[in-house]
DSSP file (Angstrom, degrees, kcal/mol; ACC not computed):
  #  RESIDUE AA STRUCTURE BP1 BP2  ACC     N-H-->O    O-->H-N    N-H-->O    O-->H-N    TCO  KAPPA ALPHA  PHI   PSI    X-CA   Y-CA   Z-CA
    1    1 A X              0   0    0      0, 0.0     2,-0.2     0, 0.0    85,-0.1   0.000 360.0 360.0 360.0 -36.0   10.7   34.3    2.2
    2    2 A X        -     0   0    0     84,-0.1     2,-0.7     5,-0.0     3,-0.1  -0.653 360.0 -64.8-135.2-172.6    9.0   35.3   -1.2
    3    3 A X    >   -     0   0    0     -2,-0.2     3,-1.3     1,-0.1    86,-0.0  -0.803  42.0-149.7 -83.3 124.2    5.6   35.5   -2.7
    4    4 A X  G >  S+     0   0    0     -2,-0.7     3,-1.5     1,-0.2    -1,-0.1   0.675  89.9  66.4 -57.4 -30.5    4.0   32.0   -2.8
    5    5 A X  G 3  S+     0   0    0      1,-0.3    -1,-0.2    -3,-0.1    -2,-0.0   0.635  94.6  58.0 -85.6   5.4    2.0   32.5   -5.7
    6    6 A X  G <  S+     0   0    0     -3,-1.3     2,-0.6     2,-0.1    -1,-0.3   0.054  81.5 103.9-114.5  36.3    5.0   32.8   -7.7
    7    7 A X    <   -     0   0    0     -3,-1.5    55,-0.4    55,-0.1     2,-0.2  -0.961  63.9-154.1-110.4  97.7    6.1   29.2   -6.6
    8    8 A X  E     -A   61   0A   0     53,-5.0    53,-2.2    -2,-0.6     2,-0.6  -0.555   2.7-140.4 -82.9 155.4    5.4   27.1   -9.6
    9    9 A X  E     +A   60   0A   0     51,-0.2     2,-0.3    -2,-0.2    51,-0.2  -0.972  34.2 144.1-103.5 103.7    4.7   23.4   -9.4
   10   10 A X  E     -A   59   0A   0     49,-2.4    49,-3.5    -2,-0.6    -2,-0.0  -0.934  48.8 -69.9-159.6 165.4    6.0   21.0  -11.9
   11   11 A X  E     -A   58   0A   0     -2,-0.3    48,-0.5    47,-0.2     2,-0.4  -0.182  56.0-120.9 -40.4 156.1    7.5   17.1  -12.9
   12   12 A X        -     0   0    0     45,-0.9     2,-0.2    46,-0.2    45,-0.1  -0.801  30.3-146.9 -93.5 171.5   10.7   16.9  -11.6
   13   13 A X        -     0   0    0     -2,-0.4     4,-0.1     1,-0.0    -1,-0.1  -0.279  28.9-103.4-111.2 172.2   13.5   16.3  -14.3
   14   14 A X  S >  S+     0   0    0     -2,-0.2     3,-1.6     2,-0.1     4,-0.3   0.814 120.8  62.3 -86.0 -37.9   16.7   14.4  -14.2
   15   15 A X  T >  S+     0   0    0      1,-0.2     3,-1.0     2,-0.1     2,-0.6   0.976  93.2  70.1 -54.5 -58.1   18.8   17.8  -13.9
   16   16 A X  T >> S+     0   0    0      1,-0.3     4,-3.0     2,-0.1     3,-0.6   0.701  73.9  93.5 -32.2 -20.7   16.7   18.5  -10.3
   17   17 A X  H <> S+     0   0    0     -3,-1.6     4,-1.9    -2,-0.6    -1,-0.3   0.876  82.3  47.6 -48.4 -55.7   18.7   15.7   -8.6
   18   18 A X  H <> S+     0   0    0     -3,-1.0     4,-0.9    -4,-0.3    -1,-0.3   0.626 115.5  38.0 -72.2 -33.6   21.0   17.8   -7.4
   19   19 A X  H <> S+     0   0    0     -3,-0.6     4,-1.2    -4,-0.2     5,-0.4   0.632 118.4  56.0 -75.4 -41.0   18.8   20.9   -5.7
   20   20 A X  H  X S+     0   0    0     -4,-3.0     4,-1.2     2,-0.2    -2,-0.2   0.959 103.9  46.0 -84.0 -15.3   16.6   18.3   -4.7
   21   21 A X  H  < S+     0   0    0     -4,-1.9     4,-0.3    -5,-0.4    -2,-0.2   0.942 113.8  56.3 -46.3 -60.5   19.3   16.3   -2.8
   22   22 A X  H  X S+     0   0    0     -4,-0.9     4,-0.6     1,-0.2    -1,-0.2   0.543 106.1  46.0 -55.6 -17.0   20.2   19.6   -1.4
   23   23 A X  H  X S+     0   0    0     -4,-1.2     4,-2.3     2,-0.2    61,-0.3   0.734 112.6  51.8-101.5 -43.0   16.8   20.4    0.0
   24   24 A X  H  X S+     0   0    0     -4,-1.2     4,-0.7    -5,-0.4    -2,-0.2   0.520 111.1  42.5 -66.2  -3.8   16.4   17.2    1.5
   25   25 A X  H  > S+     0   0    0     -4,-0.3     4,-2.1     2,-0.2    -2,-0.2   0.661 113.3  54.3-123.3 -15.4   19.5   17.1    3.3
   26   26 A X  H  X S+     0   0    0     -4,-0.6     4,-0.5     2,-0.2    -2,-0.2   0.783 108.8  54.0 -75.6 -49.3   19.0   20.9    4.4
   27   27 A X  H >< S+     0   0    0     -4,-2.3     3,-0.9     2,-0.2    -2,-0.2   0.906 106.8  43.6  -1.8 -87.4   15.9   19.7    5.6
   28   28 A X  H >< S+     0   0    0     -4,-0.7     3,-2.3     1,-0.3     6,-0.2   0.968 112.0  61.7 -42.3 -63.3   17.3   16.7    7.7
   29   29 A X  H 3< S+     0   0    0     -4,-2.1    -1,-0.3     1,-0.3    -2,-0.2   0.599  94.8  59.3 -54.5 -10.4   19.9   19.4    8.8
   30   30 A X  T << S+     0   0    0     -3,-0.9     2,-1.2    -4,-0.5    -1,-0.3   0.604  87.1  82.9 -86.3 -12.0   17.3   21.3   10.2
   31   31 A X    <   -     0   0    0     -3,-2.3     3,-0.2     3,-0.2    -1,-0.1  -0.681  61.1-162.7 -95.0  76.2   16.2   18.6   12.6
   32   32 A X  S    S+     0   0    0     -2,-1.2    -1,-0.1     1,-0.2    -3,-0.1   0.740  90.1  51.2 -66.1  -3.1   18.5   18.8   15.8
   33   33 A X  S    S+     0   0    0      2,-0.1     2,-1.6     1,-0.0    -1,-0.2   0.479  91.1 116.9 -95.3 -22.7   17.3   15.0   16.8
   34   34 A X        -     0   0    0     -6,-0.2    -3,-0.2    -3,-0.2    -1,-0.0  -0.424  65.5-132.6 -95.5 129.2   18.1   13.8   13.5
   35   35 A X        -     0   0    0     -2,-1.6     2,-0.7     1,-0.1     3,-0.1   0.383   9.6-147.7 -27.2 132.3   20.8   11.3   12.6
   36   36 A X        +     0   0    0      1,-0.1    -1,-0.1   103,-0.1     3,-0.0  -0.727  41.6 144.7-117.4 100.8   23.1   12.2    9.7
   37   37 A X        +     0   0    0     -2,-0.7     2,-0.4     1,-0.1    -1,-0.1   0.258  54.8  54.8 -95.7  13.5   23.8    8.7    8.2
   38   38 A X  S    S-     0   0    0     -3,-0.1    -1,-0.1     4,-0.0     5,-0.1  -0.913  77.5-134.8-149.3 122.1   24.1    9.3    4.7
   39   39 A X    >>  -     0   0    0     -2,-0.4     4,-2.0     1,-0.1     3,-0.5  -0.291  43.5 -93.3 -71.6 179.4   26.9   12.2    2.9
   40   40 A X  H 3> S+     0   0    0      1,-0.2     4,-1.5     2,-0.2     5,-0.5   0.880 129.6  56.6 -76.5 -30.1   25.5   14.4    0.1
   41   41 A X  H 3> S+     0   0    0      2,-0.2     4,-2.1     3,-0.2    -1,-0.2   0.928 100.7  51.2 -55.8 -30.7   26.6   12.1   -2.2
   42   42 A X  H <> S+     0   0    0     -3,-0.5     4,-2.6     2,-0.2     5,-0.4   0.962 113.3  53.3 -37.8 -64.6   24.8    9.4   -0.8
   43   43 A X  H  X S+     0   0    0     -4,-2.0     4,-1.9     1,-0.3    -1,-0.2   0.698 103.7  48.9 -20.3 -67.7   22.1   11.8   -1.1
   44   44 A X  H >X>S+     0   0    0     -4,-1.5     4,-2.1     2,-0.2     3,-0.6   0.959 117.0  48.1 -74.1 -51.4   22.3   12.8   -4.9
   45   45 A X  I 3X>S+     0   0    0     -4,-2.1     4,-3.6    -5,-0.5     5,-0.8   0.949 106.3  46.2 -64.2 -52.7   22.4    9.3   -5.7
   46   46 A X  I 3<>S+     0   0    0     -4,-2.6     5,-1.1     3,-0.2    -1,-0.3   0.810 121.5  43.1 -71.7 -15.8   19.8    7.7   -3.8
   47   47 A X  I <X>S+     0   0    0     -4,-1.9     5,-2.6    -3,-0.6     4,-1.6   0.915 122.4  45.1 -84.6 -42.2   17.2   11.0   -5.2
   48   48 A X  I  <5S+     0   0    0     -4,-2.1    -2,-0.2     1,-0.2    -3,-0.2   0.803 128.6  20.3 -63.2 -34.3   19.0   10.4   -8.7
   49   49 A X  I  <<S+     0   0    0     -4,-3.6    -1,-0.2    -5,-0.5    -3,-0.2   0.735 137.1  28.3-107.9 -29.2   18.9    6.5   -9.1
   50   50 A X  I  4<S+     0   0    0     -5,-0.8     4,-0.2    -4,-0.2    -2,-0.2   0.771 121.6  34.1 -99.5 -33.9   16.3    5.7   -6.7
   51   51 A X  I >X<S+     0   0    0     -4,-1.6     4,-2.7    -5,-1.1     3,-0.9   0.830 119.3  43.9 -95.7 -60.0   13.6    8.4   -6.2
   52   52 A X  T 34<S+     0   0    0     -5,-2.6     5,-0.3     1,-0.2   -40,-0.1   0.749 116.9  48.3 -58.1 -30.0   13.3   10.0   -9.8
   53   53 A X  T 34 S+     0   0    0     -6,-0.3    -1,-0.2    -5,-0.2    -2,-0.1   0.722 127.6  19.3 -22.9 -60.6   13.4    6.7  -11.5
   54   54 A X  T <4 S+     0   0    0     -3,-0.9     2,-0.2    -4,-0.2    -2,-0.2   0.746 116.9  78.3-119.8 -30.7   10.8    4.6   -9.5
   55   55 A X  S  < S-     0   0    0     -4,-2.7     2,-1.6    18,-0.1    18,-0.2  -0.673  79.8-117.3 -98.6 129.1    8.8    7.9   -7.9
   56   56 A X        -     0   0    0     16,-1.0    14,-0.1    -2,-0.2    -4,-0.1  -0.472  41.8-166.3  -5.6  40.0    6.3   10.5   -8.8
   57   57 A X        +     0   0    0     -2,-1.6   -45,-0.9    -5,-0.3     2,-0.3  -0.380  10.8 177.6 -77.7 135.2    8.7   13.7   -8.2
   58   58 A X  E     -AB  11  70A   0     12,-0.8    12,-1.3   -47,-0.2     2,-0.4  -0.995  14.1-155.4-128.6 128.3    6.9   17.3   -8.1
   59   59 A X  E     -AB  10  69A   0    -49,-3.5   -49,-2.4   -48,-0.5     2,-0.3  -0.965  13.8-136.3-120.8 154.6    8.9   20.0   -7.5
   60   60 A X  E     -AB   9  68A   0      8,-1.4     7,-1.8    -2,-0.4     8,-1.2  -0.791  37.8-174.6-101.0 125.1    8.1   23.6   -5.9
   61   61 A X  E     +AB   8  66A   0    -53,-2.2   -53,-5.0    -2,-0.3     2,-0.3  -0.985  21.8 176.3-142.1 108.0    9.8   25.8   -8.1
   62   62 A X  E >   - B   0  65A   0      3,-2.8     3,-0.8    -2,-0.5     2,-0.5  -0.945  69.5 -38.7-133.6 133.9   10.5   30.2   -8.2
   63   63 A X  T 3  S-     0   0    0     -2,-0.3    -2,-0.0     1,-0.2     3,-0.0  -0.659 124.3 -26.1  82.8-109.6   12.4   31.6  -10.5
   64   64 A X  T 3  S+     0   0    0     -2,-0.5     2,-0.4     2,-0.0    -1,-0.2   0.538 122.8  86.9-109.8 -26.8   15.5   29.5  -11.3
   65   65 A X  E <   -B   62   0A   0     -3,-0.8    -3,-2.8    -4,-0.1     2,-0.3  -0.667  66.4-141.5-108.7 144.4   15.3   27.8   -7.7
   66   66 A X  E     -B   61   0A   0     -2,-0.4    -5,-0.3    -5,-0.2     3,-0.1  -0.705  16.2-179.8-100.6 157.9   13.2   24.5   -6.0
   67   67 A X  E     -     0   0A   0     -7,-1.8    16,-4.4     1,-0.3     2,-0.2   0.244  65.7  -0.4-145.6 -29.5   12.3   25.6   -2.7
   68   68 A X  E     -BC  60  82A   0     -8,-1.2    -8,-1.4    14,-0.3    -1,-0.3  -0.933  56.1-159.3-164.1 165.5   10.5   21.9   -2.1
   69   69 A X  E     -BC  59  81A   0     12,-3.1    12,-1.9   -10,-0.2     2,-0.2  -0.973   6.2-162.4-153.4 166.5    9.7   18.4   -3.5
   70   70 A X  E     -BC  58  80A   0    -12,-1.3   -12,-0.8    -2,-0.3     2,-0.2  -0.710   4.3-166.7-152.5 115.9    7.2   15.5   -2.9
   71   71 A X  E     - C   0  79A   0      8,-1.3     8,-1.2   -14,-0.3     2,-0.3  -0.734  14.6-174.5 -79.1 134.2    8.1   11.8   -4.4
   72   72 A X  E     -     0   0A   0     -2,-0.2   -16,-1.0     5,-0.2     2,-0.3  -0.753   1.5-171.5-136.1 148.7    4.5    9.7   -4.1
   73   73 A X  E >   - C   0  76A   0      3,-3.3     3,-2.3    -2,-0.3   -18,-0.1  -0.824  63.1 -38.6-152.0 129.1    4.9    5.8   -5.2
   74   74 A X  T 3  S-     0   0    0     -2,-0.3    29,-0.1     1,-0.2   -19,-0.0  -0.171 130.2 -27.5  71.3-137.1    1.5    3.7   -5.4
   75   75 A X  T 3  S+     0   0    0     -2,-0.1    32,-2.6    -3,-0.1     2,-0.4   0.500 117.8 107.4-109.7  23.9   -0.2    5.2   -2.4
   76   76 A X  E <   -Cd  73 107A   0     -3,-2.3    -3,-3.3    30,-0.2     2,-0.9  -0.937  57.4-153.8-116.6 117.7    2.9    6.2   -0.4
   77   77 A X  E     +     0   0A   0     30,-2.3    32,-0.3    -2,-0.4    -5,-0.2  -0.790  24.6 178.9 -88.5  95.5    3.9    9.5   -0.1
   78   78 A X  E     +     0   0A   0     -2,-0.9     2,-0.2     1,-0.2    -6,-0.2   0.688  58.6  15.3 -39.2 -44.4    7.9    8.7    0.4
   79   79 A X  E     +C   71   0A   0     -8,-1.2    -8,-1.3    -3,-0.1     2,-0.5  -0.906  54.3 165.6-172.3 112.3    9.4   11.9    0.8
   80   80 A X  E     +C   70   0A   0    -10,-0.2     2,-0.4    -2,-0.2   -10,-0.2  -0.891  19.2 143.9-141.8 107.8    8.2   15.3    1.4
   81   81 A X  E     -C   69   0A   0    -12,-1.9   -12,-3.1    -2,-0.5     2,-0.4  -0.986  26.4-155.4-165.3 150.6   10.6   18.2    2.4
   82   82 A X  E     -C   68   0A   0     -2,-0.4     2,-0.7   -14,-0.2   -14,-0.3  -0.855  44.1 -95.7-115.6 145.0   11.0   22.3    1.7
   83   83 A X    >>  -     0   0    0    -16,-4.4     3,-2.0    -2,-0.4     4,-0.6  -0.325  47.5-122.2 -46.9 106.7   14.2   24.4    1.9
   84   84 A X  G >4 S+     0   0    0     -2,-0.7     3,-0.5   -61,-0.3    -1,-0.1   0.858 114.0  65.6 -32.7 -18.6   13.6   25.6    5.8
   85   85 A X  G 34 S+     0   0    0      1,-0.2    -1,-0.2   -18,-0.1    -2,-0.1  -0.030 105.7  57.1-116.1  32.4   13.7   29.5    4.7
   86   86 A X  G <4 S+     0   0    0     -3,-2.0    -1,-0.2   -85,-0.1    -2,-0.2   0.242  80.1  92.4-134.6 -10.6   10.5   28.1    3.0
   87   87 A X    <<  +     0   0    0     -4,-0.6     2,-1.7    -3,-0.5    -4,-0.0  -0.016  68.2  49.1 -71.2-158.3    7.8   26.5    5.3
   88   88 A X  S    S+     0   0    0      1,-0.1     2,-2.2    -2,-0.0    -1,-0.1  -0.380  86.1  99.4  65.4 -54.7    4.9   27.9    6.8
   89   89 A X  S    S-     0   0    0     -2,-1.7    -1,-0.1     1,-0.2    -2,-0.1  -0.162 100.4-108.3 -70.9  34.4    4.1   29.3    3.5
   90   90 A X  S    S+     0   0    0     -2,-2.2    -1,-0.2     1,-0.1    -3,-0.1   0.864  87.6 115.7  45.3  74.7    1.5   26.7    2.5
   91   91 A X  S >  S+     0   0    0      3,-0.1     3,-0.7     2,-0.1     4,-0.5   0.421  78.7  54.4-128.5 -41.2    4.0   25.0   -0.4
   92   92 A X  T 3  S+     0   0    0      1,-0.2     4,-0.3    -6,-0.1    -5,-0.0   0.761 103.4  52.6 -64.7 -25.8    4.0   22.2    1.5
   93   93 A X  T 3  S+     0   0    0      2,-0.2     2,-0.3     3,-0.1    -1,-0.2   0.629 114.3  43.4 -72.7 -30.2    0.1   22.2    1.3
   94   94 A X  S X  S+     0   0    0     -3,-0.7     2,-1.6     2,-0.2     3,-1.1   0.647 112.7  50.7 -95.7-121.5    0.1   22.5   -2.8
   95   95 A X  T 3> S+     0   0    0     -4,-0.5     4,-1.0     1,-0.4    -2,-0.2  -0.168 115.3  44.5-143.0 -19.9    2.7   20.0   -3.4
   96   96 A X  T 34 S+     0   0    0     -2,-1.6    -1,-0.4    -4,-0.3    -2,-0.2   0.590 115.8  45.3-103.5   1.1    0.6   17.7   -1.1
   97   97 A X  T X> S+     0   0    0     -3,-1.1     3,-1.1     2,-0.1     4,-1.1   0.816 119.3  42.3 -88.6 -64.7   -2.8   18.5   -2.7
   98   98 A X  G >4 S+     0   0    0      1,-0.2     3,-1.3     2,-0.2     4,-0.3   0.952 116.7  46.9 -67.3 -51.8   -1.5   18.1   -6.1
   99   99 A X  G 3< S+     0   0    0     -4,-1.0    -1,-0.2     1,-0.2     4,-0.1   0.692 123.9  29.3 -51.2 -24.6    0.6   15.2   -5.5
  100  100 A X  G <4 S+     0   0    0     -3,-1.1    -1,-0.2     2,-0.1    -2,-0.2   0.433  87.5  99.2-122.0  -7.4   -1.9   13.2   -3.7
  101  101 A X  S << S+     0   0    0     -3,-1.3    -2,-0.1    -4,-1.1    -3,-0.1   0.966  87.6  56.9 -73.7 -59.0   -6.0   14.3   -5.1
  102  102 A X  S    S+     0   0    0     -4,-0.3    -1,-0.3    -5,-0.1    -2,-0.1   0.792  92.1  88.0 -51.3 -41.2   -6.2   11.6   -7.2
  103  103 A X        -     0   0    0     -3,-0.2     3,-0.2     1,-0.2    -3,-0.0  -0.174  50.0-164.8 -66.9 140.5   -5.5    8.8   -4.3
  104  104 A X  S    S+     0   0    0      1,-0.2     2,-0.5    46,-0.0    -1,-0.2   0.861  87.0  35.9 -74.6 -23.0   -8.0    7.4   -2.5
  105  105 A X  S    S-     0   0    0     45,-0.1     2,-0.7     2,-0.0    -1,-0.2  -0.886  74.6-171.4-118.4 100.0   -6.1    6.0    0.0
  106  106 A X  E     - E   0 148A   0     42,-5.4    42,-0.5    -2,-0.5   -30,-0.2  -0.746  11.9-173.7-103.0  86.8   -2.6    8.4    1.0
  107  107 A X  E     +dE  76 147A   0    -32,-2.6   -30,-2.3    -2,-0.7    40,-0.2  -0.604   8.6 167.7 -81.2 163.4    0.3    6.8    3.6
  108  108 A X        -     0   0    0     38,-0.6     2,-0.1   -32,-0.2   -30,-0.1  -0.450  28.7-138.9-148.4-166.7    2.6    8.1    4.7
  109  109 A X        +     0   0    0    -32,-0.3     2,-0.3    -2,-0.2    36,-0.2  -0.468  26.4 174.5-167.9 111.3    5.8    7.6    8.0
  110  110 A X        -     0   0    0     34,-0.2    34,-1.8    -2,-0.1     2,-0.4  -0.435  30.2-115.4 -70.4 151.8    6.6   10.6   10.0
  111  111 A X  B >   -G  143   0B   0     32,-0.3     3,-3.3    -2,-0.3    32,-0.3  -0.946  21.3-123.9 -69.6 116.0    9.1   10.5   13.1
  112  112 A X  T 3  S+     0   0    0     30,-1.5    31,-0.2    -2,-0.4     6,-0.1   0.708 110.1  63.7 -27.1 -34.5    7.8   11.2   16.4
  113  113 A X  T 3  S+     0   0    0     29,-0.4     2,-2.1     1,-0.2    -1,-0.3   0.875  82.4  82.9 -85.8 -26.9    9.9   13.5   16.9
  114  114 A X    <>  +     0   0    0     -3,-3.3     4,-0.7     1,-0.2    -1,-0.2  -0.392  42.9 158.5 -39.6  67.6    8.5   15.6   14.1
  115  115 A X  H >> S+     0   0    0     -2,-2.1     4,-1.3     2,-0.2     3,-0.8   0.947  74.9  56.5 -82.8 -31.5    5.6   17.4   15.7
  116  116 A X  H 3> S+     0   0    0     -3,-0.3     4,-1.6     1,-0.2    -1,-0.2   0.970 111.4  46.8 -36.4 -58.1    5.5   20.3   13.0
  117  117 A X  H 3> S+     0   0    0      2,-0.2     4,-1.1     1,-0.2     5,-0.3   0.621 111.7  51.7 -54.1 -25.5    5.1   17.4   10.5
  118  118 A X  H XX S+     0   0    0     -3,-0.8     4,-3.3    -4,-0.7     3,-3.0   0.982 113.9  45.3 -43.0 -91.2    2.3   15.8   12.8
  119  119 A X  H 3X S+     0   0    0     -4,-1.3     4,-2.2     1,-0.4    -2,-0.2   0.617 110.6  47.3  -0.9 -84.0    0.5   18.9   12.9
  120  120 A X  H 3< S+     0   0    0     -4,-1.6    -1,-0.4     1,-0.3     4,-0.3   0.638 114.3  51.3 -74.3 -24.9    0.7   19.8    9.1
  121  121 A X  H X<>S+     0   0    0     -3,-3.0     3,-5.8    -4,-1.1     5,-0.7   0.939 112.0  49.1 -74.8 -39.4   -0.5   15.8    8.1
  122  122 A X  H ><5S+     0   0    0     -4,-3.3     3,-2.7     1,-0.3    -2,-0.2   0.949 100.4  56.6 -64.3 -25.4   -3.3   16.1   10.4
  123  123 A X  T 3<5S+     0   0    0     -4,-2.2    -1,-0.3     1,-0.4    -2,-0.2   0.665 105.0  56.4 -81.2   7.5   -4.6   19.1    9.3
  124  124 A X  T < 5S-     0   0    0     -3,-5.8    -1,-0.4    -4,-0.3    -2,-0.2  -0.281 125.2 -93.5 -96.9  35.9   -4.7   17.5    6.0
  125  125 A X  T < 5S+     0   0    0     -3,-2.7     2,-0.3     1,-0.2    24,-0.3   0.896  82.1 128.5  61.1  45.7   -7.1   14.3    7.1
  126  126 A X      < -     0   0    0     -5,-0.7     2,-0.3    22,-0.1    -1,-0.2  -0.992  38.3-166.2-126.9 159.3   -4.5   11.8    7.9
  127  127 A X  E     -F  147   0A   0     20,-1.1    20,-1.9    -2,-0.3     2,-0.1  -0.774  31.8 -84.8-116.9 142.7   -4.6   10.0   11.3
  128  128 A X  E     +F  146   0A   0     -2,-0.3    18,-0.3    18,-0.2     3,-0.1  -0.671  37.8 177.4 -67.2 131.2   -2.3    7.9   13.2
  129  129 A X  E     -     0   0A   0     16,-1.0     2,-0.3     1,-0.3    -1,-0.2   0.646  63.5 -35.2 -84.7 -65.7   -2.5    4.5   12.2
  130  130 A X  E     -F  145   0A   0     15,-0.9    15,-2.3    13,-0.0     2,-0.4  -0.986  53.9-131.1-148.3 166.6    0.2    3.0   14.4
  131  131 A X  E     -F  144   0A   0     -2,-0.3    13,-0.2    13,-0.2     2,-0.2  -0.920  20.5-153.3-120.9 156.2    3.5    4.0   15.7
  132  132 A X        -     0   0    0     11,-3.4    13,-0.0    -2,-0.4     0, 0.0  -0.516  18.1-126.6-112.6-177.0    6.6    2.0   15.5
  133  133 A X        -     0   0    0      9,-0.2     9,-0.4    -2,-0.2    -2,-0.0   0.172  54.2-100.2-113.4  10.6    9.8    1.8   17.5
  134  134 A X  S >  S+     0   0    0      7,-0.4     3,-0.8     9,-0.1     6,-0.2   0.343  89.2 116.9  62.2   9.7   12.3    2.2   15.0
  135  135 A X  T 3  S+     0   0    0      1,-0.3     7,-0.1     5,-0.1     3,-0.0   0.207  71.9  65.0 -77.4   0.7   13.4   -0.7   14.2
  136  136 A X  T 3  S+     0   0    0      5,-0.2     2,-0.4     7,-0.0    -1,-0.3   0.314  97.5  56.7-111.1  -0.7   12.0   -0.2   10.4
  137  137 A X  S <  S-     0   0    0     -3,-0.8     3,-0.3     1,-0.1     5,-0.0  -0.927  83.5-113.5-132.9 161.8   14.0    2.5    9.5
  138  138 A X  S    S+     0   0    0     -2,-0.4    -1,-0.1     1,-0.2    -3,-0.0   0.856 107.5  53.2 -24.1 -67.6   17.3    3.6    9.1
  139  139 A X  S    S-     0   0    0      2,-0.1    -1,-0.2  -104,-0.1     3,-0.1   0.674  96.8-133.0 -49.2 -40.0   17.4    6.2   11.6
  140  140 A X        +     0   0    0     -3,-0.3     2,-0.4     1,-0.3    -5,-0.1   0.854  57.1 143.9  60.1  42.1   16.3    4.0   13.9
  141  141 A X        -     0   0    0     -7,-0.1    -7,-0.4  -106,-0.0    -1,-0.3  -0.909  56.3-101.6-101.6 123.0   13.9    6.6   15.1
  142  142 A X        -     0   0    0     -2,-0.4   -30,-1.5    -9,-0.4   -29,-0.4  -0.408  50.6-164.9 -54.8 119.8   10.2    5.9   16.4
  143  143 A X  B     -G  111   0B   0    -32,-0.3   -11,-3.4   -31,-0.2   -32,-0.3  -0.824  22.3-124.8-115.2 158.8    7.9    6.6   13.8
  144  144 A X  E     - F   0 131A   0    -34,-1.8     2,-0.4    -2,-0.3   -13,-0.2  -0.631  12.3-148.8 -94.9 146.6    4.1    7.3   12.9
  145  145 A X  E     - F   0 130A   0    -15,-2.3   -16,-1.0    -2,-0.3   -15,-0.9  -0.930  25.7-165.7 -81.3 123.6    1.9    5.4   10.2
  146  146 A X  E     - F   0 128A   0     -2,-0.4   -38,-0.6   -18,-0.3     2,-0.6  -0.990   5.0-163.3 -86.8 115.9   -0.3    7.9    9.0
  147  147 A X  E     -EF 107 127A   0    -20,-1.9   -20,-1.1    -2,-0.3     2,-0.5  -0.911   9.0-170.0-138.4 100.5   -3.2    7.1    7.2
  148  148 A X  E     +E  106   0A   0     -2,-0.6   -42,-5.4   -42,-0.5   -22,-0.1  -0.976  67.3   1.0-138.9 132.7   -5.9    9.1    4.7
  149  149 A X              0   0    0     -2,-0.5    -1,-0.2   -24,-0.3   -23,-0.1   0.710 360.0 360.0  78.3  28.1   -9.0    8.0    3.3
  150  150 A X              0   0    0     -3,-0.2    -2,-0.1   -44,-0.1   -45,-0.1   0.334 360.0 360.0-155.8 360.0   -9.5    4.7    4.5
């Protein structure tokens, strides 16, 4: 959509809850097999009281607007999602390099149904560990273990 190299990278803040709810949830919407179980308030709350709090938040940032985020806790990358009229454009690629060069060991839980998201882990060096049936998540969507550096 824009020039990439003017996409800054930085902490997220307590103001970001609210663009980064929005990104996440634009995200989801982008997903025609996925479930919408939670409203945008749900939304703002669980990134405001639960993710920014306890998580690692980096947000991808030009101009005035976040375009993307990645929350890491421990060696679990949680939560990783761009405004749609913002992949492809390797953002997702910084925000998972910076987030993640220090660990030695990176997991991660994808949804089968994701294959972009497949794609884009493997071609960062994580491998299917195991897949599940859904019965561990919300969604109640079959999902991947994904697994780098060990």
């Amino acid at each position: 959509m824009s020039d990439t190299a003017k996409v800054l990278l930085r902490p997220a803040i307590g103001s970001d809850a609210a663009a980064i709810a929005k990104i996440m949830r634009a995200a989801l919407g982008s997903f025609d097999w996925m479930p919408v179980i939670h409203t945008p308030a749900e939304d703002l709350a669980f990134i405001r009281d639960i993710v920014l709090p306890r998580q690692q938040v980096t947000v991808a940032q030009t101009g005035e607007k976040i375009v993307g985020f990645i929350a890491v806790s421990g060696e679990w990358v949680e939560q990783l999602y761009l405004d749609p009229a913002w992949t492809g454009q390797g953002i997702g690629s910084r925000l998972l390099k910076d987030a993640t060069a220090s660990l030695p060991v990176v997991k991660l839980h994808c949804f089968q149904s994701n294959t972009d998201a497949q794609r884009f882990y493997e071609r960062h060096g994580f491998r299917a560990e195991s897949f599940g049936d859904g019965t561990k998540n919300e969604e109640g969507l079959p999902d991947i273990l994904y697994v780098r550096g060990r």
